[in-house]
Structure formats: structure tokens, C-alpha cells
N, C-alpha and C positions, 0 to 999 in steps of 0.2 A: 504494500500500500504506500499512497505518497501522500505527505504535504506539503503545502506551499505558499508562497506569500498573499495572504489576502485571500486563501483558499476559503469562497464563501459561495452559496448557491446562486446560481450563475453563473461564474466561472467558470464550470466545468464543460459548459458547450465548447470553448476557447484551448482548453486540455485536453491531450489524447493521452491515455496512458494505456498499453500493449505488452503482450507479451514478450520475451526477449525467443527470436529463435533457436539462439544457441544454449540457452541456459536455462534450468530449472527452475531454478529460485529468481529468477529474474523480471522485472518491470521497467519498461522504459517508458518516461514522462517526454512527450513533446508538447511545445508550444510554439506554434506558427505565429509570425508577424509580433514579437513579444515587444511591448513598449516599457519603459521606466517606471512604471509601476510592476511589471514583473520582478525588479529587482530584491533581492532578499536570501531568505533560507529554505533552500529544499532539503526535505528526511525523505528517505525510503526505507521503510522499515518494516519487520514480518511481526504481524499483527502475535501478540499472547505472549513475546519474548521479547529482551535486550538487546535484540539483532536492529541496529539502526546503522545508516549514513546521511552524516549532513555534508552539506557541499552550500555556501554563501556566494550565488550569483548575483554579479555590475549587469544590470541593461542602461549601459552609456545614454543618458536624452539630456545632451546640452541644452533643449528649449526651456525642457522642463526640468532639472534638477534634484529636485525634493518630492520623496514619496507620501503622495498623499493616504492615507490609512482607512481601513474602511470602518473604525473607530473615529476619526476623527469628528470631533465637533465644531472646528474652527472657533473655539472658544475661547477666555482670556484665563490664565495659567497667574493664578496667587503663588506668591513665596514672601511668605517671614521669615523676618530675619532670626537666621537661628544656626550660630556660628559652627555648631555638632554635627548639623543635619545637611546630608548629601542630594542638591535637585538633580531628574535627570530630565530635560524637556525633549521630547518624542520628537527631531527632527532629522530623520534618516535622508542618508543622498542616494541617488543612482550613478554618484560618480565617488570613486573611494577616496581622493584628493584636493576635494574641493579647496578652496578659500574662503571659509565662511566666519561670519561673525553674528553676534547677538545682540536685535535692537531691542529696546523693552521700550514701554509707551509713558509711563507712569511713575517714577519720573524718567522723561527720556537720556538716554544712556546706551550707547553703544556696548560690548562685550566683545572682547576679541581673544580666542583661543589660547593662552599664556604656555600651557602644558605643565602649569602645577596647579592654581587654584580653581583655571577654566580648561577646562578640553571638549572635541569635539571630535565623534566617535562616527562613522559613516555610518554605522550598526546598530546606534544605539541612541544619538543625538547629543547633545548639551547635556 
């Protein structure tokens, strides 16, 4: 069995997943025409057991950048201040390199990736 990014109903018309010819235990997952929101983590793994592979595929969309989530509420994200407590905000890329930074609104403030108190994770976000 597979999953995959944003694997949600619907989806699966855009998904072929097949047998493998040569192999037993085998599944192969295609996806024709994949755009930047395909980008993420696929598992294939045999259902009732530990037997899993993941593999973290880039679908490169220079227009579009940043994965939209099918979670997403396009909402406004609270943080208190609270010097212990680790934020992580949900803003994953479809490109693993990006140069990104963090505007907040309220008060406005730029955030730019430092690599000790700010990071930015293609995987994972802010």
C-alpha cells in the first residue's frame, strides 16, 4: 500500500498504483503530469507489519513555491512570547533551497533564517 502527500479523496483518480511485474511484494505508484503540490513524502509499506519505505520527493514549481496543504486554513498563526517554547509554522517548499524569510503582520517584522534561533526546514517550515 502507498501514501502520499495530501493523499485525500480525490486524489486518487490522478494516482495509478500497479503491480510491479517482476516482483512479489511489489507496488509501483505513478503520477502523470505531477505539479508542486505533489511534492513531499511517499511510504510504501505492507499493511499489518514494520515493512515500510519512505522516499521525500522536490516537484521543482518556480511559479508557485510553497505547498499549499489541504489542512490549510489560510489563517492568522498566535505566538506568545515564551522564551522555552519551540514555534514551528507549516510553511513547506517545493524547492529544497529556497531563500526565504519570515514577515509577521503584527507588529511588522521581517525574520530571516539565522541557523540558530530561526531556521527554515523545506520539510517542515519555520
Amino acid at each position: 500500500d502507498w501514501f502520499w502527500p495530501n493523499n485525500q479523496s480525490g486524489s486518487e483518480e490522478r494516482v495509478e498504483v500497479t503491480d510491479c511485474s517482476d516482483g512479489f511484494f511489489c507496488k509501483m505508484l505513478t503520477i502523470p503530469k505531477v505539479i508542486g503540490n505533489d511534492t513531499g513524502a511517499y511510504k510504501c509499506f505492507y499493511p499489518d507489519t514494520d515493512m515500510a519505505s519512505v522516499v521525500y520527493v522536490y516537484v521543482q514549481d518556480y511559479r508557485s513555491p510553497f505547498i499549499a496543504s489541504v489542512s490549510d486554513q489560510h489563517g492568522v498563526v498566535y505566538i506568545t512570547e515564551n522564551k522555552n517554547k519551540t514555534v514551528v509554522i507549516p510553511c513547506l517548499g517545493t524547492i529544497s533551497n529556497l531563500n526565504v524569510s519570515l514577515c509577521a503582520r503584527y507588529p511588522e517584522k521581517r525574520f530571516v533564517p539565522d541557523g540558530n534561533r530561526i531556521s527554515w526546514d523545506s520539510q517542515k517550515g519555520f
